[in-house]
ZAFILO-197724 format. One record per residue (C-alpha): residue number from 1; residue in one letter; x, y, z. Coordinates in Angstrom, 3 decimals. Example, Ala and Ser with C-alpha at 12.3 -4.5 7.8 and 13.67 -1.06 7.14 Angstrom:
<rs>
(r 1,A,(12.300,-4.500,7.800))
(r 2,S,(13.670,-1.060,7.140))
</rs>
This chain:
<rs>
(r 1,X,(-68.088,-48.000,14.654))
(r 2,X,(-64.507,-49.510,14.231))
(r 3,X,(-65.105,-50.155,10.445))
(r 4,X,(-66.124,-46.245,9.882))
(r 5,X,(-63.033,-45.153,11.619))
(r 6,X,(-60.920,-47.624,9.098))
(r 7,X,(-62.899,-46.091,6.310))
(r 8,X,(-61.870,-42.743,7.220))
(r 9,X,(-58.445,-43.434,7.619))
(r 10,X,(-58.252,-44.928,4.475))
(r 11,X,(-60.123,-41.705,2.457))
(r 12,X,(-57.913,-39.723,4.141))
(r 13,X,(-55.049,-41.023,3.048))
(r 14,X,(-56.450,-41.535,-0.738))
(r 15,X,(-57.205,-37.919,-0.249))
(r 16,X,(-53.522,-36.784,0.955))
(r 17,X,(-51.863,-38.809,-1.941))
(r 18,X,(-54.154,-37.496,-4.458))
(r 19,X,(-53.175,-33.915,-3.735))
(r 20,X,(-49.793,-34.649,-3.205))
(r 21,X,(-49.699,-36.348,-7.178))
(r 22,X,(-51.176,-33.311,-8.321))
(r 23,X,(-48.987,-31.029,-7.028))
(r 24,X,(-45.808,-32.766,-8.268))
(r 25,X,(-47.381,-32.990,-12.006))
(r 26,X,(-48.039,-28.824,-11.252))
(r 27,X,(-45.280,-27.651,-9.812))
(r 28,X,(-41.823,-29.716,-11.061))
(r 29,X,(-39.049,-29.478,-8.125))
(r 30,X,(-37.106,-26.607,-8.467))
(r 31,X,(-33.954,-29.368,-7.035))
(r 32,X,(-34.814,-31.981,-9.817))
(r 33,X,(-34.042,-29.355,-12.245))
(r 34,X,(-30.701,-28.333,-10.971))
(r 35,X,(-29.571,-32.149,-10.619))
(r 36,X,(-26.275,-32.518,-13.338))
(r 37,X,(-27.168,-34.152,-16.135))
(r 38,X,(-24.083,-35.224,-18.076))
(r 39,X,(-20.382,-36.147,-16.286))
(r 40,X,(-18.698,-33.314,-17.493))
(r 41,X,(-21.455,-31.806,-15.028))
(r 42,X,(-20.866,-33.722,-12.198))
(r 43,X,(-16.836,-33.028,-13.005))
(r 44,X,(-17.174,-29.408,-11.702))
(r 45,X,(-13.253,-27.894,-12.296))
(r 46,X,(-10.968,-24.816,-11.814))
(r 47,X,(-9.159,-26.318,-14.939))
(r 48,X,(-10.250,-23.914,-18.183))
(r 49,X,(-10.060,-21.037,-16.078))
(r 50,X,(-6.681,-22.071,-14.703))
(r 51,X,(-5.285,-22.914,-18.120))
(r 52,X,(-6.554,-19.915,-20.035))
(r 53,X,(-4.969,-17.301,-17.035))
(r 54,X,(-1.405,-19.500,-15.439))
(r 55,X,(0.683,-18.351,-18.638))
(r 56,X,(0.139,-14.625,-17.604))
(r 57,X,(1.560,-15.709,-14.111))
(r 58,X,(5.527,-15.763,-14.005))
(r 59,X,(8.645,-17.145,-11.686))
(r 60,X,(10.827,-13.692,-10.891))
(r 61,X,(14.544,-14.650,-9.930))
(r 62,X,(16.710,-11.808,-8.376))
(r 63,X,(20.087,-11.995,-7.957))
(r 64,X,(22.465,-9.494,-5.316))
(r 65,X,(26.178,-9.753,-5.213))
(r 66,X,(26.972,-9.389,-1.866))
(r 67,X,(31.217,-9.723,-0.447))
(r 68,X,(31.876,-11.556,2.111))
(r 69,X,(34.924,-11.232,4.586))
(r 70,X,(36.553,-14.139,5.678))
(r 71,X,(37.810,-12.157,8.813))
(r 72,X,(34.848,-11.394,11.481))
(r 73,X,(36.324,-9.169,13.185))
(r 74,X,(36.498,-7.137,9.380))
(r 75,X,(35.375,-3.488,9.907))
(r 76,X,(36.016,-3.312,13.535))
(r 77,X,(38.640,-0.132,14.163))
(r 78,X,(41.001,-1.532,16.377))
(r 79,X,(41.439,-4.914,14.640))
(r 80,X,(41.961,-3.312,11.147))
(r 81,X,(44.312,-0.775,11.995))
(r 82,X,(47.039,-3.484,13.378))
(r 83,X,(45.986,-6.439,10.988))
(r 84,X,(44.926,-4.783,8.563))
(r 85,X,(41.232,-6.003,6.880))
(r 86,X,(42.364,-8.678,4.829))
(r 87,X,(44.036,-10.468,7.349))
(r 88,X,(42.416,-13.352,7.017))
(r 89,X,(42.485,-14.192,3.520))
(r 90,X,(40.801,-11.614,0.564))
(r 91,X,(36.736,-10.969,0.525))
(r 92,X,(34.503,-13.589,-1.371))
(r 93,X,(31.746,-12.232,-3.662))
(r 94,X,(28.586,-14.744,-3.334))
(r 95,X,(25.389,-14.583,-5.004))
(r 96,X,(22.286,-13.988,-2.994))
(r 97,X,(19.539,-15.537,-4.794))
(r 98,X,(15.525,-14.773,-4.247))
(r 99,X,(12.020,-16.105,-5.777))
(r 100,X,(9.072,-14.317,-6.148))
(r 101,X,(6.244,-14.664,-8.847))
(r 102,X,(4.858,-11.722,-11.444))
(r 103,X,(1.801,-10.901,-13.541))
(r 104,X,(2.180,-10.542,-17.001))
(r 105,X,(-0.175,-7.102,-17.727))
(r 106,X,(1.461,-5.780,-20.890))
(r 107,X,(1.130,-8.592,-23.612))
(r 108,X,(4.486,-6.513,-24.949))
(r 109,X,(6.295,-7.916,-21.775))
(r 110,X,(5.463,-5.248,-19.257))
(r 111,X,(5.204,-6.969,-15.562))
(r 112,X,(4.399,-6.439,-12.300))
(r 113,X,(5.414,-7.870,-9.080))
(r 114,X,(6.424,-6.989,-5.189))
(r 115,X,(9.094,-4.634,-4.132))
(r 116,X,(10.151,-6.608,-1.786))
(r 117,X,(10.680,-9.198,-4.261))
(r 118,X,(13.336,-7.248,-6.607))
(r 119,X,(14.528,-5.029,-4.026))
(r 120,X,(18.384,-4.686,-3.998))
(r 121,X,(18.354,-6.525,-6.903))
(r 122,X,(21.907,-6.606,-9.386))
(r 123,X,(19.892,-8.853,-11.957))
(r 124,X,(16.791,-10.093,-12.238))
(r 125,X,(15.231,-13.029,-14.707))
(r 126,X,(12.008,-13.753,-15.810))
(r 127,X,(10.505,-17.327,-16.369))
(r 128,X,(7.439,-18.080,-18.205))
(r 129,X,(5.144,-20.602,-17.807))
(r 130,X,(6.659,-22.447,-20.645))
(r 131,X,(10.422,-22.481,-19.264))
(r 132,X,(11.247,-20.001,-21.403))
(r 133,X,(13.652,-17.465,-19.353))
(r 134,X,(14.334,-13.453,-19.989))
(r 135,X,(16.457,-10.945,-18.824))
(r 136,X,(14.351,-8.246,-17.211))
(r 137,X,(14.715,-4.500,-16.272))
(r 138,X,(13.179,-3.105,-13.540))
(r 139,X,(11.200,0.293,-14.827))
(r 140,X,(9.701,1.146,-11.656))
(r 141,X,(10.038,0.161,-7.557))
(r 142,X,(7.385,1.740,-5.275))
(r 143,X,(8.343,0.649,-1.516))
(r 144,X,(5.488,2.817,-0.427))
(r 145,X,(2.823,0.209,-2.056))
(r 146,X,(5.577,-2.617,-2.650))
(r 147,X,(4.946,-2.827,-6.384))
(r 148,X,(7.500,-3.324,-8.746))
(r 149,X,(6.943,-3.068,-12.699))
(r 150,X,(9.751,-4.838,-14.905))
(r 151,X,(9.999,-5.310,-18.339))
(r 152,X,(11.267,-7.762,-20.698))
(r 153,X,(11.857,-8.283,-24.317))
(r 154,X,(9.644,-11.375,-25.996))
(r 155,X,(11.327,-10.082,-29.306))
(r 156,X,(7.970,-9.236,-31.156))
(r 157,X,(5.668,-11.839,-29.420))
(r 158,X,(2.194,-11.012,-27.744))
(r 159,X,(2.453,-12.294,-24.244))
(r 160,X,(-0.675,-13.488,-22.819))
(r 161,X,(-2.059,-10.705,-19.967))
(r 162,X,(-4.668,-11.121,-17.102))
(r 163,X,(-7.225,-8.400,-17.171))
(r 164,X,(-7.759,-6.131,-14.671))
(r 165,X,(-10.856,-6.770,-12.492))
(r 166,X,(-12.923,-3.856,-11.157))
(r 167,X,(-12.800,-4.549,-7.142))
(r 168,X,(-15.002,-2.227,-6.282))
(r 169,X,(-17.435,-5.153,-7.064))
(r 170,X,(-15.544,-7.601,-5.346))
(r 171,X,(-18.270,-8.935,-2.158))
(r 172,X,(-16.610,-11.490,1.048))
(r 173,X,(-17.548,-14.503,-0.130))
(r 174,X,(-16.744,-14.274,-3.630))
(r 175,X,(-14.287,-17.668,-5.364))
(r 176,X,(-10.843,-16.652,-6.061))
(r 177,X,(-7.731,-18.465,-6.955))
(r 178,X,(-4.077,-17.547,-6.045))
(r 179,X,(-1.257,-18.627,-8.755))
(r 180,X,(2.274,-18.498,-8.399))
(r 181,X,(5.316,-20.303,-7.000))
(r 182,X,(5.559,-20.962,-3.356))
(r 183,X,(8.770,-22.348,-2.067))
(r 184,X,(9.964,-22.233,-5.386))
(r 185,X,(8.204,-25.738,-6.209))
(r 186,X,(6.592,-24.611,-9.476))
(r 187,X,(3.537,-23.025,-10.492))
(r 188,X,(0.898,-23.538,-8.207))
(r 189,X,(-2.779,-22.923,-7.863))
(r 190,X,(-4.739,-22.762,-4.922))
(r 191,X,(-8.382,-22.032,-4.424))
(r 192,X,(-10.684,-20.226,-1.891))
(r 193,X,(-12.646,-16.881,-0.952))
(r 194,X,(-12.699,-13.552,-0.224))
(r 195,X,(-12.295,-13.178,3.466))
(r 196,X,(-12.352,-9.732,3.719))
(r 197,X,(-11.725,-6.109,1.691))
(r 198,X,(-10.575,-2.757,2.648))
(r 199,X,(-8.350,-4.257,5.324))
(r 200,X,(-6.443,-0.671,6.527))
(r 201,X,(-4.981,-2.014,9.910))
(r 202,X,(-2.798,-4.544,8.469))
(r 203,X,(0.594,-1.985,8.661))
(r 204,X,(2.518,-3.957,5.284))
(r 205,X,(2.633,-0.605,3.647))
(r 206,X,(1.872,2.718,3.716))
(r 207,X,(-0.879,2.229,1.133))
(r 208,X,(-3.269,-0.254,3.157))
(r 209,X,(-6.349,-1.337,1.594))
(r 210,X,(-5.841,-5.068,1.337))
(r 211,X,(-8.066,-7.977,-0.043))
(r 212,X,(-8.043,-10.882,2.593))
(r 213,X,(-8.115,-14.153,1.387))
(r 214,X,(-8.026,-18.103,2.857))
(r 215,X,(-6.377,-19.432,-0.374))
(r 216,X,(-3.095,-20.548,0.627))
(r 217,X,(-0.253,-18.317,0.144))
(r 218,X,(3.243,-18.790,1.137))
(r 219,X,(6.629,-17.767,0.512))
(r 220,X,(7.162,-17.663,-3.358))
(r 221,X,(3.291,-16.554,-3.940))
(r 222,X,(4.349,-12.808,-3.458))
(r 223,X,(3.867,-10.966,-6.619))
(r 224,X,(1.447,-13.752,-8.131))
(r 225,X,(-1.886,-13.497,-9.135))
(r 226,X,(-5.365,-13.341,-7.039))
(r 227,X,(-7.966,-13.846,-9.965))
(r 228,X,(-11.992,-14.172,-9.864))
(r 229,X,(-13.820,-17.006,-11.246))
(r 230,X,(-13.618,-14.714,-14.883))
(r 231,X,(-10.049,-15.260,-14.765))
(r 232,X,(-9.731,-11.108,-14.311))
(r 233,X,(-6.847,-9.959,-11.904))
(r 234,X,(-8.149,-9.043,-8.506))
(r 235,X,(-4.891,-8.394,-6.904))
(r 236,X,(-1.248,-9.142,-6.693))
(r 237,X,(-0.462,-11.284,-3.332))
(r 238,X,(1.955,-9.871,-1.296))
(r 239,X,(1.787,-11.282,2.597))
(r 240,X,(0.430,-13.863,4.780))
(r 241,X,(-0.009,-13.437,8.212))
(r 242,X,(1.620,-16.734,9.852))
(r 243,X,(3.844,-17.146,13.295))
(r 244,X,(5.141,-20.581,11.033))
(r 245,X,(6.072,-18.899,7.922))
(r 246,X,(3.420,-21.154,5.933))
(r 247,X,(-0.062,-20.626,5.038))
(r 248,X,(-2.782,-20.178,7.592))
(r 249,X,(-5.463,-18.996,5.919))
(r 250,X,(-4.657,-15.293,5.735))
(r 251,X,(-3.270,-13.887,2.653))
(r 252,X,(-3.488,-10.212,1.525))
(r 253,X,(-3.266,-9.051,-2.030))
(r 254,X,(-3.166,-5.350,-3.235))
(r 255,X,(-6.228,-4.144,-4.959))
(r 256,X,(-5.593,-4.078,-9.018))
(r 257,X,(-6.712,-0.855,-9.166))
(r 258,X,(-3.562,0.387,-7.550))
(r 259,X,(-1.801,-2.074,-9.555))
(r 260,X,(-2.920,-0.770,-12.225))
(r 261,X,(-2.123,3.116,-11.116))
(r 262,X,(1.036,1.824,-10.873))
(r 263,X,(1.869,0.280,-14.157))
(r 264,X,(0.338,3.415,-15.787))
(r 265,X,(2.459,5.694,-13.955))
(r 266,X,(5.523,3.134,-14.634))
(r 267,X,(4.501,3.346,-18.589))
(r 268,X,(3.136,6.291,-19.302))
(r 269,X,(5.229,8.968,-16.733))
(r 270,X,(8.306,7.180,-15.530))
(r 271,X,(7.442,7.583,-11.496))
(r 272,X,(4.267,7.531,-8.830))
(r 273,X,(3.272,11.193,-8.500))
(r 274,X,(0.691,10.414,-5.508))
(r 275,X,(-2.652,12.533,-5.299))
(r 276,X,(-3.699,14.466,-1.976))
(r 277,X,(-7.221,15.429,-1.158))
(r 278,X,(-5.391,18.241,1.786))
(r 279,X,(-7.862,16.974,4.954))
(r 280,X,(-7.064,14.691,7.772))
(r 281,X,(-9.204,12.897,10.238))
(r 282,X,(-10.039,9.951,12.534))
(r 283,X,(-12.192,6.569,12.208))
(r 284,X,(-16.043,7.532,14.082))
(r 285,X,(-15.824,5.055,16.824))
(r 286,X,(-18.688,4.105,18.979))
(r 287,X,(-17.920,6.653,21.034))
(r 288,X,(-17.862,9.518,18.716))
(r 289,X,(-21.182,8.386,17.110))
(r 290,X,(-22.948,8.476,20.584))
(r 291,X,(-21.476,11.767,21.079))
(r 292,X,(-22.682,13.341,17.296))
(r 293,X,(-26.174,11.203,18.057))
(r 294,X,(-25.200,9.268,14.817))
(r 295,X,(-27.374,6.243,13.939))
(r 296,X,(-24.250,3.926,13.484))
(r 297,X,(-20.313,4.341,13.749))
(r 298,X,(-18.797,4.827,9.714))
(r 299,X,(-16.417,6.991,8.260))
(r 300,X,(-14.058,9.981,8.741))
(r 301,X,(-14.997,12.745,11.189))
(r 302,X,(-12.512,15.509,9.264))
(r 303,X,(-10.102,17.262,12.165))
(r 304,X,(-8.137,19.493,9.656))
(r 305,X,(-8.197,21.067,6.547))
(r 306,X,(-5.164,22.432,4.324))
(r 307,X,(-5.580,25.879,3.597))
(r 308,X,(-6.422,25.872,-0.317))
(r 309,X,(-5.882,22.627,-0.873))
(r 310,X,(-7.975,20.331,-2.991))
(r 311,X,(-10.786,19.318,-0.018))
(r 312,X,(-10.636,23.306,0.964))
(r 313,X,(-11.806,24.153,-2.494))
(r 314,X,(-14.196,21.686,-2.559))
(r 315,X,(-15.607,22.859,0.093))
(r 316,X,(-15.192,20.421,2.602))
(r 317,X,(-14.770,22.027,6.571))
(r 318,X,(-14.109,20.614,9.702))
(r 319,X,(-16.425,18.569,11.321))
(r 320,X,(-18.107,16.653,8.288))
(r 321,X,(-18.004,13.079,8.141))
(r 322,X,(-16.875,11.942,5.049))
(r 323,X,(-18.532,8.318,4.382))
(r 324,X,(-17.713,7.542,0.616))
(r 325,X,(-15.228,8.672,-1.746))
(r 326,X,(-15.006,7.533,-5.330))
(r 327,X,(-18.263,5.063,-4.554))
(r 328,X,(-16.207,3.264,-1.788))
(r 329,X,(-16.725,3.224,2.186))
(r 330,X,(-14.486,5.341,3.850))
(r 331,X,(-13.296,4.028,7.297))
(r 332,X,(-10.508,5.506,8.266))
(r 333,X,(-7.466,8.011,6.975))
(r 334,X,(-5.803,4.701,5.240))
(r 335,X,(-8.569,3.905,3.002))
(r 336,X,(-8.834,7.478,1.887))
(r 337,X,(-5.419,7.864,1.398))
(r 338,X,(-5.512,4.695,-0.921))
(r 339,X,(-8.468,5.391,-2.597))
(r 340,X,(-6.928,9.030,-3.490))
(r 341,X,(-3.698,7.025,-4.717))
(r 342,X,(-5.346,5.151,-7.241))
(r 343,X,(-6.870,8.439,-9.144))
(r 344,X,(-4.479,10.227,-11.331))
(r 345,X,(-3.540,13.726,-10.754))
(r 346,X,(-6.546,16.467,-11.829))
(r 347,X,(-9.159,13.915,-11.852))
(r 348,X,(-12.373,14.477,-9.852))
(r 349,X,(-13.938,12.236,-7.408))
(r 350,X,(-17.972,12.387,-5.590))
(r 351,X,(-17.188,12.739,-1.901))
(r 352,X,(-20.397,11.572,-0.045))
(r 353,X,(-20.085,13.428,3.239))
(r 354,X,(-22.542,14.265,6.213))
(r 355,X,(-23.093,17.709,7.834))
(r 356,X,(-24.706,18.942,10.544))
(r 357,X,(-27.082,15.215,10.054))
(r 358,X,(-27.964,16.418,6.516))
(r 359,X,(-26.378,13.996,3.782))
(r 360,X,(-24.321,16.022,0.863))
(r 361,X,(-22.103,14.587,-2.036))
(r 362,X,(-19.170,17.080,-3.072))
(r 363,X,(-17.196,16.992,-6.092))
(r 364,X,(-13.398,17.028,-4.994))
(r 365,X,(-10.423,17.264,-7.574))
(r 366,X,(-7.022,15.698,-6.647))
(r 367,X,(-4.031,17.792,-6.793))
(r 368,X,(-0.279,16.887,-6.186))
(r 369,X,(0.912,18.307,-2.689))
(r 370,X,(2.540,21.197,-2.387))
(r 371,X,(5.635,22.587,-1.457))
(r 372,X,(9.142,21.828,-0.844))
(r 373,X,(10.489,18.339,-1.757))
(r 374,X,(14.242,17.010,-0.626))
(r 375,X,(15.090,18.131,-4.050))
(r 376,X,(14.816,21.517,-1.912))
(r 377,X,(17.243,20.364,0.989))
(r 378,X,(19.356,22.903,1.675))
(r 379,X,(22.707,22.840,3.842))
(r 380,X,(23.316,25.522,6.576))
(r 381,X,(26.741,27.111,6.272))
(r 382,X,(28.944,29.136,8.183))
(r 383,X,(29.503,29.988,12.078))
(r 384,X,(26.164,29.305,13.611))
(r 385,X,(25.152,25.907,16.184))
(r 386,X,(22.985,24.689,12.736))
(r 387,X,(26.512,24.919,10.581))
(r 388,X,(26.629,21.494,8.899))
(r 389,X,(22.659,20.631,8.745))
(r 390,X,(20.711,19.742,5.940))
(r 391,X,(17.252,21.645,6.329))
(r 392,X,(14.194,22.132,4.218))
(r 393,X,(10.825,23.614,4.620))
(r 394,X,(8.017,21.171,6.323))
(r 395,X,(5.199,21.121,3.634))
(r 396,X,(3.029,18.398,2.108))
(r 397,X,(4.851,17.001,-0.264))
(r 398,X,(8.151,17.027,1.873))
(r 399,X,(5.690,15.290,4.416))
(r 400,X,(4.675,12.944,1.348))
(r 401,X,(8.223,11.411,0.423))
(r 402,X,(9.738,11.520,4.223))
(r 403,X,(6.247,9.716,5.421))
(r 404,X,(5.685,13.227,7.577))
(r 405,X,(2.344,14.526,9.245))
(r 406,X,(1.297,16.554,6.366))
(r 407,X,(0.089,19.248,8.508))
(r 408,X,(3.344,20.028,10.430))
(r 409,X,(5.185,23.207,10.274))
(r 410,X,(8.565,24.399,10.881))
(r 411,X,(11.944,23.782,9.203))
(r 412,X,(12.989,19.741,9.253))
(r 413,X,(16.464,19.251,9.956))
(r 414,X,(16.877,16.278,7.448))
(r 415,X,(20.877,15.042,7.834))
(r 416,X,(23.789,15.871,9.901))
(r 417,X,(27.128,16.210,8.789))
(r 418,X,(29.657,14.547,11.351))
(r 419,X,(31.671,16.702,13.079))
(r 420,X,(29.653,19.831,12.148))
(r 421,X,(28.686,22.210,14.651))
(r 422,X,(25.533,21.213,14.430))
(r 423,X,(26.247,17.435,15.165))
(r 424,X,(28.241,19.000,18.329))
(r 425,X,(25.524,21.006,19.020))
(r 426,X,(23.203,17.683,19.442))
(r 427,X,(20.573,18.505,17.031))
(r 428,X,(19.287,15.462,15.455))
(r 429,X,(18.049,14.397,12.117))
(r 430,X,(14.397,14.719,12.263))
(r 431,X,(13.821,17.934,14.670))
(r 432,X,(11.755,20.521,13.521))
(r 433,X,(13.381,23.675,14.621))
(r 434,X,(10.696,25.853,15.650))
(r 435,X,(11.784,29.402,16.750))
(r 436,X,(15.495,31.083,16.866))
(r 437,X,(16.099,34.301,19.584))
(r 438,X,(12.047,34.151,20.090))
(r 439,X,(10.863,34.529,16.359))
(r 440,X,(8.957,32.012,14.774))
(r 441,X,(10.416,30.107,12.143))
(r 442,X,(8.667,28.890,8.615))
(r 443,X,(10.785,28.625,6.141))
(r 444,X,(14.777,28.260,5.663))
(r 445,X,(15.269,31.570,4.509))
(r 446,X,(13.811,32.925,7.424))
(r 447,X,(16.456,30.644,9.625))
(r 448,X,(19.268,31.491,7.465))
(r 449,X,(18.168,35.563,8.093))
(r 450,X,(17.586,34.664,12.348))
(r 451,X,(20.827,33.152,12.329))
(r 452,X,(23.043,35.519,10.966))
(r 453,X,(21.727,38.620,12.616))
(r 454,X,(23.905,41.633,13.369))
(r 455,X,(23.895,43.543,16.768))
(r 456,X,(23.457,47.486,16.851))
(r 457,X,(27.346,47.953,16.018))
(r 458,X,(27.115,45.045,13.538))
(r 459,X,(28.788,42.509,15.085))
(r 460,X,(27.430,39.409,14.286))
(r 461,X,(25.663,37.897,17.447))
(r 462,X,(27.301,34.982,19.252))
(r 463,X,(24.154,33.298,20.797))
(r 464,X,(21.127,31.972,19.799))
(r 465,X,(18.239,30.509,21.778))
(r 466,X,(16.873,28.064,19.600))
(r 467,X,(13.522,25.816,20.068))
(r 468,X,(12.435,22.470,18.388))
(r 469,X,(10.018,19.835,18.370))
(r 470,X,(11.400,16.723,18.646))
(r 471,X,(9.109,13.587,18.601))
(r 472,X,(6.033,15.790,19.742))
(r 473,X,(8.351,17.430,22.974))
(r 474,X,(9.367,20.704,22.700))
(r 475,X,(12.668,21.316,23.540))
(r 476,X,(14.656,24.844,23.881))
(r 477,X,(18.264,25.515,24.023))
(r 478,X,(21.060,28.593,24.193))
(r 479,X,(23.902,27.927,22.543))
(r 480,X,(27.499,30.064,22.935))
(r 481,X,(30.172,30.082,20.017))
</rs>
């Protein structure tokens, strides 16, 4: 009985091994295949994607002249009218000196880099990656995305350029590498992922829609490169978040498809001429998804609509819930806003939206906003308590360059003269005045007209009620001249 047990131990292990040998002589391991076979296989590297792309990357040097008094009480009233201000000795100039990094995107020497990295800038000096050093002019400064495109002049040579990449493709997860020149050390390259995309909440500029990254970043790196493991341009870097000042593992770039909007518009028109779709809105929270029996929180639940603006002819109301626009995931008003910016003006766009539960995709073209700009800025004259103000009418594109709810109406008092009636009047810079003797007010000829009207014997009247909005309050006032 003991030997038969043996026995079957024995088969059953001849049996196990058998089947076992077959299968590997059937089916090679998928592993075995993958093993490297050579050492330049085993020598995984960044390097022939980092040499082929650095000599797009650039050092940017800006220079300010800034004078210096040698007197600290310089400026103060009382001091300078008995001293005088140079009574301690005559103003030094000095030279403020700053270091940023550029892309080179124009192989005719067209580059971009940060605002924040040129701005106030009296001369500014390009370095290449091979020492060589250029004068540069600054073509275009956006502080509303904190681009900056400069050019310089490589005297007939074709500069080596990074390519755009298309970042609507970009996934978390995906290798990048950040290039440029923190603390001013020299070029430097450092390696990791994408942490996150469409990063609205962020507040660096008004045009959020940032690519989050955990390759290091730190002072210097601003303007530099974020490429993708084809060497293509996935964003310029622009901030870190840090309570050191160094790297922590959160970088943002900007998008290169707003990089690029911006170079074109640099090139090809001389300024940004932003895009408006007309509609505003708020994020669907939790909350408001519960309330609309939604399957999920996502997008923007649309509040208001510009009459005959671009979303208004499209056909857009109040109440839909706009999920995609251009192919990307809307979540809030900044990532429509940015995703508008990067379309030209007159181009069309697929708006995936949801009504009333039923899914809908609507064509929408992009328009410029309308209205009065401060090139309209008019200044109120003669005896009246606005005498001395600088006024204009509230409308989108007003809204657009004085960073303005779009939607607001009214006439903005824009500047003050000092000493005007106005300023004695205490109107401030930034009030919307509203109404004048109980009629409404919408434009500034319709002020002008309310405060210049004539009693029955046509005397000019002497007092005017006047109403404004001030920081959301509405405030009312008779004034007596």
């Amino acid at each position: 009985m003991i030997m038969t047990r043996h026995i079957n131990k024995i088969l059953f292990v001849l049996s196990a091994a058998i089947v076992a040998l077959v299968c590997l002589l059937l089916v090679p391991p998928a592993r075995a295949q993958m093993l490297p076979e050579s050492r330049e296989e085993i020598q995984l590297s960044f390097a022939p994607l980092v040499r082929e792309a650095s000599p797009a990357v650039v050092n940017v040097y800006s220079e300010r002249l800034v004078r210096q008094s040698a007197n600290p009480y310089a400026g103060h009233p009382f001091f300078d009218r008995f001293f005088g201000p140079n009574a301690f000795g005559v103003p030094q100039d000095r030279v403020e000196s700053a270091l940023g990094s550029g892309v080179i995107v124009g192989s005719e020497g067209i580059i971009v880099t940060n605002n924040h990295v040129v701005d106030g800038a009296d001369a500014l000096r390009v370095v290449l990656s091979d020492r060589r050093e250029f004068e540069a002019e600054l073509v275009l400064a956006d502080e509303r995305t904190d681009l900056a495109v400069l050019r310089i002049d490589p005297e007939g040579e074709v500069l080596p350029t990074l390519e755009y990449a298309d970042t609507r493709l970009v996934e978390v997860g995906d290798l990048v590498l950040a290039i440029g020149n923190p603390f001013g050390v020299g070029q430097t390259v450092t390696s990791g992922i994408v942490s996150a995309t469409a990063r609205t909440d962020v507040g660096i500029s008004d045009y959020s829609f940032f690519i989050q990254t955990d390759a290091a970043i730190n002072p210097g790196n601003s303007g530099g490169a974020l490429i993708d493991n084809s060497g293509r341009l996935v964003g310029v870097n622009t901030a870190i978040f840090s309570r050191s000042g160094g790297s922590n593992g959160i970088g943002f770039a900007i998008p290169s498809e707003m990089v690029r909007r911006i170079v074109d518009s640099a090139i090809n028109e001389g300024q940004v001429v932003r895009p408006w779709v007309g509609l505003s809105g708020q994020a669907v929270t939790s909350e408001i998804a519960r309330s609309m029996e939604l399957e999920r929180p996502g997008g923007l639940l649309i509040t208001e609509i510009y009459p005959d603006g671009p979303a208004d002819l499209a056909g857009l109301r109040r109440g839909d819930i706009l999920l995609k626009f251009d192919g990307r995931d809307v979540y809030d008003e900044n990532g429509l806003r940015f995703l508008s910016a990067t379309l030209a003006v007159g181009d069309s766009a697929p708006a995936s939206i949801l009504r009333n539960g039923e899914a809908r995709t609507i064509n929408l073209t992009v328009t410029p906003p309308p209205g009065a700009t401060e090139a309209d800025l008019v200044v109120i004259e003669g005896e009246n308590p606005l005498s001395g103000a600088e006024v204009a009418q509230l409308s989108p594109a007003l809204a657009e360059e004085l960073r303005r709810d779009p939607f607001e109406e009214g006439v903005l008092v824009n500047r003050i003269a000092r000493r005007s009636l106005a300023y004695r009047s205490g109107v401030r810079p930034g009030d919307v005045v509203l109404e004048v003797n109980g009629e409404t007010i919408s434009t500034v000829d319709q002020l002008i007209d309310a405060l210049n009207v004539t009693d029955s014997a046509g005397d000019k009247i002497r007092t005017w009620e006047i109403a404004i909005d001030r920081g959301g309050r509405r405030l009312a006032e008779t004034f007596r001249l």
